[in-house]
N, C-alpha and C positions, 0 to 999 in steps of 0.2 A: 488755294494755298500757294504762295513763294516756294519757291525750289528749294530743296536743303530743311523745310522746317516742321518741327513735330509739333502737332496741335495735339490737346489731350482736354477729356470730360472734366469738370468737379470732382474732386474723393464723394465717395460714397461705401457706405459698409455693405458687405456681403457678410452673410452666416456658409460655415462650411456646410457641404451636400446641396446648394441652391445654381443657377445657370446665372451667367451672362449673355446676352440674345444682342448679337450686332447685327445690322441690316446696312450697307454702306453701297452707293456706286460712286467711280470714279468717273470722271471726264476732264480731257480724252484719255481715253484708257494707258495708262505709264504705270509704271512700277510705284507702289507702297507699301510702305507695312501697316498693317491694322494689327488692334492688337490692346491687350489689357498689361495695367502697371498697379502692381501691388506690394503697398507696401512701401512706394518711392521708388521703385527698381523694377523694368520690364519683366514681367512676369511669362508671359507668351505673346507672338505678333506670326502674323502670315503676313508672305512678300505676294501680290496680286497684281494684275493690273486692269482689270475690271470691274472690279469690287469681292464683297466680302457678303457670306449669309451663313453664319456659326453662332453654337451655341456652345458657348465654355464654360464646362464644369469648374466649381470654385472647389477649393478642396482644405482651406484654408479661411475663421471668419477674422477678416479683415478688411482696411479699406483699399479701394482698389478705383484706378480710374481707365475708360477705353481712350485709346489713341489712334490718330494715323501719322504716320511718316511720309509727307513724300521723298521720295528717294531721289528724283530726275532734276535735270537741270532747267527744266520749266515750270509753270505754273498748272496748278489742275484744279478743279473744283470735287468736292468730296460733299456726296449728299447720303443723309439716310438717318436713322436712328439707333438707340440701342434700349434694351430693357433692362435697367437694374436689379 
């Protein structure tokens, strides 16, 4: 990922009371935020620089999509998955 740019999943629906399961690592390790957008508007993100292994409760059904941010003024690679 370019420095500065948010890359984000497909919308997909969630029902309230169900998880969001991300698994992400970063390389080299620099600041991003991961993190779910619900709705069209960031719903929750953690700032890391290693990676990410959470599980977000949805609390609300709607659609919702995961992202990362990198943050830095370089380039990183961002690998992993998530469970919708």
């Amino acid at each position: 990922m370019k420095p500065q740019i948010l890359k984000r999943s497909k919308g997909f629906t969630k029902k309230a009371g169900s998880i969001i399961y991300i698994n992400l690592k970063i390389f080299p390790h620099k600041k991003v935020r991961i993190g779910v957008i619900k709705g069209g508007k960031v719903k929750k993100y953690y700032e890391v620089t290693t990676g990410l292994e959470k599980e977000i409760p949805v609390k609300d059904t709607d659609t919702y999509s995961v992202f990362v941010q990198n943050m830095t003024n370089s380039t990183i690679n961002a690998k992993g998955s998530y469970i919708k």
